[in-house]
N, C-alpha and C positions, 0 to 999 in steps of 0.2 A: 208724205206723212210718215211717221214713226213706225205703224207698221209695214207700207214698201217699202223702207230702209231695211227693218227687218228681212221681211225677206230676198230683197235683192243681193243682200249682204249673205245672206244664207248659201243664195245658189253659189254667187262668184265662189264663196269659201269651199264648198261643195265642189265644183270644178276646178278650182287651183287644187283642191286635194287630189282631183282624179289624175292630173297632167301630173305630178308629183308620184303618182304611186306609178304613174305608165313608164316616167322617166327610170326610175328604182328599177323597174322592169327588165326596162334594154342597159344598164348599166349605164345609164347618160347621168354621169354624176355633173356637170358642169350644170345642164338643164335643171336634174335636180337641185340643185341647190337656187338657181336663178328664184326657181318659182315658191321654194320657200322662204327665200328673203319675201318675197312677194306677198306669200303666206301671212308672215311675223306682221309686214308693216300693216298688212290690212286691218288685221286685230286690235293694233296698236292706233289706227284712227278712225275705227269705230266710233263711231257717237249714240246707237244703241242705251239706253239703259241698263240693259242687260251686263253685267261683267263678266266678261270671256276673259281669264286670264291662261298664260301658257299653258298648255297640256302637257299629259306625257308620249301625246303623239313627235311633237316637238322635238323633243329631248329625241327619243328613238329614233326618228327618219336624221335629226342634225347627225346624230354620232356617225348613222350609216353612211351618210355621205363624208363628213368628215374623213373616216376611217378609210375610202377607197379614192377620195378626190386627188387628183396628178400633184394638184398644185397647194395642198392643205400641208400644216409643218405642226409641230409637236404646238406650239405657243399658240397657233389658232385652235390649237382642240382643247388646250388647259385651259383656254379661254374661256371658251363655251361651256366646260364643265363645270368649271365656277360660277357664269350666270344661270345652270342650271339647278346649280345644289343651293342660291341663293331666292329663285322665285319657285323652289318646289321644295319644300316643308315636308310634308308628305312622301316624298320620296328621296331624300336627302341623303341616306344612308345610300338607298340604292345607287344615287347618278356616285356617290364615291367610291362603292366597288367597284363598278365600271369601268369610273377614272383610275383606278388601281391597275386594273387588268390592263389598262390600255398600256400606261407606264410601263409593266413590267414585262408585257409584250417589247416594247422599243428599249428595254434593257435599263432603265431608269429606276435599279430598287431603291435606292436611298430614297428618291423622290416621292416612290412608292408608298417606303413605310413612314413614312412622314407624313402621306395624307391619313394613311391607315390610323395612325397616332392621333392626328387632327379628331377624325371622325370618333374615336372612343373617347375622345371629352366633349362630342356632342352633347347638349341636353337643352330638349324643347317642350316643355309642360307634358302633358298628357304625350303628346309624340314619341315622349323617350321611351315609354312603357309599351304602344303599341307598334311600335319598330325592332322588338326587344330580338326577335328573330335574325332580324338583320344587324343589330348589333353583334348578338354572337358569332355573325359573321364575317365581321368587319375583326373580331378580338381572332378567331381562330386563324383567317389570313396572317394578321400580324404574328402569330405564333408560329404559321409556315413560314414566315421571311427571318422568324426568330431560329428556328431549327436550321435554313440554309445558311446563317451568319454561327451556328454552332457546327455544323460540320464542314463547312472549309477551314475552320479552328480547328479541328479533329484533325482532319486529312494533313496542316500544315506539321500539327504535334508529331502525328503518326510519322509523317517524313522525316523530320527530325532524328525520330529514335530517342533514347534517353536526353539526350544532351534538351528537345525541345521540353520535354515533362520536367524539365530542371526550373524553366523559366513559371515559377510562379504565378506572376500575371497574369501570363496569357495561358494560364491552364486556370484560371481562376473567371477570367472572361469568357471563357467556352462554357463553365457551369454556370454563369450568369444566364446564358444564351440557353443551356436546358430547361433551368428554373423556369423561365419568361416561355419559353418552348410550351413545355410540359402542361403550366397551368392553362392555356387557351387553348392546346390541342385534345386534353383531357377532356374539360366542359365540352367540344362540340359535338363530339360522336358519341356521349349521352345521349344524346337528340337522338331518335328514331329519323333516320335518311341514311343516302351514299356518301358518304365520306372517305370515299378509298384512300386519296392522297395524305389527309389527315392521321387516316389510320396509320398507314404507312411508316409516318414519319414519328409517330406518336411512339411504334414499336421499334423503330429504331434508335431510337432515343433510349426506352427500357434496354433493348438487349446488350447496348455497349456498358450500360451500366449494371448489366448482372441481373437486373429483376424481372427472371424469365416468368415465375410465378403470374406477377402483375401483366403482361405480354399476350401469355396463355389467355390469362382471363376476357381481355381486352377484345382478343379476336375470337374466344367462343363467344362471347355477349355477341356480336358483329355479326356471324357468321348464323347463330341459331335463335338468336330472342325476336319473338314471334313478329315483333312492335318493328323490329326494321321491315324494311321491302327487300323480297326475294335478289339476292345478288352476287353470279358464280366468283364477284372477287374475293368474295367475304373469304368461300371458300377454298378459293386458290394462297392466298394472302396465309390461312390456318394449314395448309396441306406444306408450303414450305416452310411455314413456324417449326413444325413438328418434325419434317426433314431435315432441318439443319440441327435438330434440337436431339436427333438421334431416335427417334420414338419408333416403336414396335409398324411392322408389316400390317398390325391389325390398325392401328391408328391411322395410318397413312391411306391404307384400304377405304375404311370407312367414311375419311374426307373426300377421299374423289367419286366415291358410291355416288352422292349427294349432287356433286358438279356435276357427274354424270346425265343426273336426273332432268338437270336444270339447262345443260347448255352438251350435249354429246357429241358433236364435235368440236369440241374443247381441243388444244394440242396438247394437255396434258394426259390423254385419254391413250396416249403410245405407253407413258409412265405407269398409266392405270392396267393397260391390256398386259404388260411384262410383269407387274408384281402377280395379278392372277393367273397366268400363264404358269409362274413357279411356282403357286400353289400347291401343295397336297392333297388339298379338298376337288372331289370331285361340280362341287356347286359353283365353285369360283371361275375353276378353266375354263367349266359350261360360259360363265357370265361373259371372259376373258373375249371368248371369240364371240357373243354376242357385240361385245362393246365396241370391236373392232370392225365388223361388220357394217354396225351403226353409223360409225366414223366415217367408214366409206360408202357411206348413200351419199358425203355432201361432196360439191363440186371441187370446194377448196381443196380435199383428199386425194384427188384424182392422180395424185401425178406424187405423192408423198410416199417415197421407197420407204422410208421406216413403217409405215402404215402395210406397204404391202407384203415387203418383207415380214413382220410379226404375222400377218393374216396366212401368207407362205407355211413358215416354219411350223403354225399352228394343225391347219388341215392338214399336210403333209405327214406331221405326229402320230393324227387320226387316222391316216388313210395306212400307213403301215404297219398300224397296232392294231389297224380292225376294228378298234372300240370306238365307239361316238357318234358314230357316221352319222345316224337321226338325228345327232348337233348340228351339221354343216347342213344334212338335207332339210331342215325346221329353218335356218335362217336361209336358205335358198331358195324355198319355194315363194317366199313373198319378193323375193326379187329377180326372179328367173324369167320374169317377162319383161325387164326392162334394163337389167345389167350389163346384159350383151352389147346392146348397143351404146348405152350410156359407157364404159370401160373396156369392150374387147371386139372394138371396131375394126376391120383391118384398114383405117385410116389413121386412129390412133396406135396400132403394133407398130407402123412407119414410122410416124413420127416419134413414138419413145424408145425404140431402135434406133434410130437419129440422136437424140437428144439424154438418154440415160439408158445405156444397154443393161447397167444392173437392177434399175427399175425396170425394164422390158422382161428382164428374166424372173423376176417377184410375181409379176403378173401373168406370165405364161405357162407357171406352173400354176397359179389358181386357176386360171379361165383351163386348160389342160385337164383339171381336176373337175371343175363343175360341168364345165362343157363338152368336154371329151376331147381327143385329141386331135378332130378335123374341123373344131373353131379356130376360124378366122386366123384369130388373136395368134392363138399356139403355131400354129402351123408357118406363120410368116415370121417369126420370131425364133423359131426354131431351126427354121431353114437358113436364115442370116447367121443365125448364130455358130452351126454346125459349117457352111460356107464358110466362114470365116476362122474356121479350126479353132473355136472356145470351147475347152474342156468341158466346161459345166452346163456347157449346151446338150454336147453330146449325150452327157451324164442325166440330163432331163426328159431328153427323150427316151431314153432306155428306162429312166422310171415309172415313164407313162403307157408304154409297152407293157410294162410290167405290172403297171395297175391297171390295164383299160379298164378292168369290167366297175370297176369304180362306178364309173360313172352314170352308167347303165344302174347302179342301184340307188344313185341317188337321183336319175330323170323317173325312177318310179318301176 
């Protein structure tokens, strides 16, 4: 009967999907794909009523397997993306970004922007207007492939020197390349979203041609307009605008304030702790060694001599001028239960005595300083290092001699 066709058709399809995602599982692409040919033809000699036409399951699991099978070649997956951008109306733009990415993944731009090209003379009734999202995403891609076909133009001029800016032409096809750039990079990051790479290129495009103005503006909108999502590149992206652009200590300050806020172990947070460091203001150096402190709660830090060394040279300032000490003991006491062992192990003094003796010495004056000079850390570090007749081993220990009771007034 019509309905146990129904549903005996149900389960099989039900079960070929599950052997199908198990397959996707264990990485058994051959399997996979066996059982979605399997899949495809079942669909395909349904006699139901019902019309099951292709999904967008389809499309997803084909490309997966496509994209990892031994034995899959560029011409079988162009294949597929054609019959898929052909029975999915609905998602037509999408299977062609897709097929873009894959392209330009295996180095095939021209191919690339040719579909790219294809796609922005799509137009499907009503379709064209509710895909319009992914249209601008289909125009700003081509705008990326349009800016990397204007800067190896640039790069070939710039080798040249005078003699290539003589050649007309191809200084006139490079501004072709910005025009066509420019207009589809501009429109996308309108849009409230992440558009870093866009951005990027969008400003690189302005600053060769002088319009810093336009640039500036481009990455405050990015960086601060409420309507984007929160994103430390916005602000990394604005911190070297305004570094290369020469701008005030206060402005530079102020952009990495913000990344701070947002992402604190950033690695631009070395660049951040040294301008406040040089500060005048006493609110800033407070911050200075706050921020660097911050930076070394994460794991990634562990082992970063710039990190430790700026943290070094900081308390060390403090501990011989007397002044601040409630700075170093306020960010110590929330980690004096767990620093020791997370950084002044003496299994890690070994190994970064092995491995970086001038990062072993950055940390053997902090851990020296917070923990006194019969941790672990100091003590095994200090001894290899005086062992080994290094000057500024020597010279470390005598300063810690010379400050013990330090420490005594910062355990309380």
């Amino acid at each position: 009967s019509s309905n146990e066709h129904k549903l005996n058709f149900k389960k099989s399809k039900e079960a070929c999907l599950s052997y199908i995602q198990d397959a996707l599982l264990q990485k058994q692409w051959k399997r996979a794909a066996e059982f979605l040919t399997c899949y495809v033809e079942s669909l395909e000699k349904d006699y139901s009523r019902e019309h099951i036409g292709p999904s967008e399951m389809i499309w997803r699991i084909g490309t997966e397997i496509l994209w990892h099978h031994s034995q899959s070649s560029m011409k079988e997956f162009n294949y597929f993306m054609e019959q898929m951008k052909t029975v999915g109306v609905k998602r037509y733009l999408k299977v062609c970004l897709e097929h873009v990415f894959h392209l330009l993944c295996n180095g095939q731009i021209d191919e690339a922007y040719q579909n790219l090209s294809l796609a922005e003379s799509w137009r499907f009734g009503e379709q064209t207007a509710i895909q319009d999202k992914e249209m601008k995403l289909i125009q700003a891609y081509r705008g990326l492939l349009d800016y990397c076909s204007w800067s190896k133009q640039k790069n070939i001029l710039l080798e040249n020197g005078e003699d290539g800016f003589s050649d007309l032409a191809v200084e006139q096809e490079m501004h072709g390349y910005f025009r066509k750039a420019a207009v589809n990079l501009k429109e996308i990051i309108k849009i409230p979203g992440v558009w870093d790479i866009f951005v990027k290129c969008y400003v690189d495009l302005l600053e060769f041609y002088g319009d810093h103005n336009e640039a500036r503006q481009v990455l405050n909108e990015y960086a601060y307009n409420s309507k984007f999502p929160a994103n430390p590149n916005a602000h990394v992206y604005l911190y070297q605008f305004l570094k290369r652009q020469g701008e005030s200590k206060k402005s530079l300050i102020s952009a990495l304030k913000i990344l701070h806020d947002i992402v604190p172990s950033h690695e631009l947070m070395i660049d951040f702790n040294t301008m406040l460091q040089k500060s005048k203001k006493r609110k800033k150096r407070r911050l200075g060694l706050e921020v660097i402190f911050t930076a070394l709660d994460y794991a990634g830090w562990k082992e970063n001599a710039k990190a430790w060394s700026c943290l070094a040279r900081q308390v060390k300032q403090i501990v011989i001028s007397e002044k601040h000490l409630d700075w170093i003991k306020q960010e110590w006491n929330s980690r004096k239960d767990w620093w020791p062992a997370f950084h002044f192990s003496r299994y890690l003094a070994k190994r970064n005595w092995q491995e970086d003796k001038s990062l072993s010495y950055e940390k053997a004056l902090v851990a020296g300083i917070l923990l006194g000079k019969d941790c672990k850390y100091f003590k095994y570090v200090s001894h290899q290092g005086c062992k080994a007749q290094l000057k500024r081993f020597r010279m470390l220990k005598k300063f810690m001699n010379r400050h013990s009771l330090v420490y005594l007034r910062l355990s309380g």
